[in-house]
N, C-alpha and C positions, 0 to 999 in steps of 0.2 A: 788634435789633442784628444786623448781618451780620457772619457769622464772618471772617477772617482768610484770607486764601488764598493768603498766601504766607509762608514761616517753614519749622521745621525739618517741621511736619507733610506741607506738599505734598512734601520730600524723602521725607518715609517714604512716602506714598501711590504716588509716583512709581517706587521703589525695590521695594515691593510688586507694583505693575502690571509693571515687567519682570521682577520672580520669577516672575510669573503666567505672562506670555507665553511665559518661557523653556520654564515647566512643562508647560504647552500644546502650543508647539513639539516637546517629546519626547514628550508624548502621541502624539500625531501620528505622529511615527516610529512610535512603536510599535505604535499601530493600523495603520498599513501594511504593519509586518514581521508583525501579528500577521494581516491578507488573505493575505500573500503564503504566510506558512506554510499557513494554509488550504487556498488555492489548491493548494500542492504536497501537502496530504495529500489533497488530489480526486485529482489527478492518478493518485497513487499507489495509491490504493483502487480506481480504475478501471482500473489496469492491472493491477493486482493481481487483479481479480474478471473480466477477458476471461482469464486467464491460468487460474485455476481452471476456466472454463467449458470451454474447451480441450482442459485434460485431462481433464475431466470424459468430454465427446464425444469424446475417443481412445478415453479407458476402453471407455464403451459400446459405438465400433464391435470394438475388438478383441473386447472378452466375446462380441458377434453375431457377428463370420467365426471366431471357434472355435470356437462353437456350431453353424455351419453345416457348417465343413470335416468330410468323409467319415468315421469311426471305422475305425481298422486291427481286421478281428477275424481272431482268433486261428483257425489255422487245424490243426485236429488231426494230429500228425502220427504214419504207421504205422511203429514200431517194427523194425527188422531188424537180426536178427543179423549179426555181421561177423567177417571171420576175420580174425587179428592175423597182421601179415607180418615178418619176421625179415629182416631187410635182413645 
């Protein structure tokens, strides 16, 4: 015997296939919002970590030209007495 294929069931079936589709359809969005976020925490990580490297190599060169620049030294100096003046 073949079953029936039209009645209240092909409404549920049919009714069912566009909950499905709809569910799908947001899926969808979602996977796309959920590349797009991705995409912008790439973005972010990578300008985040050129940004660190940066000053990383500032750091360095300053530590090297202050390590290079000449040292002031101390230069002894000879004591002399002095006569106090009365203005």
């Amino acid at each position: 015997m073949v079953p029936d294929r039209s009645g209240p069931g092909l409404v549920a079936t049919t009714a069912r296939t566009c909950e499905l589709s709809k569910i799908l359809s947001i899926l969808t969005q979602v996977v796309g919002m959920v590349d797009l976020l991705n995409f912008v925490m790439l973005i972010c990580a990578s300008v985040g970590s050129m940004a660190f490297g940066v000053l990383t190599a500032y750091a360095i060169f300053r530590l090297g030209f202050s390590l290079m620049r000449p040292r002031r030294q101390a230069v002894p100096m000879k004591a002399q007495p002095e006569v106090a003046r009365v203005l």
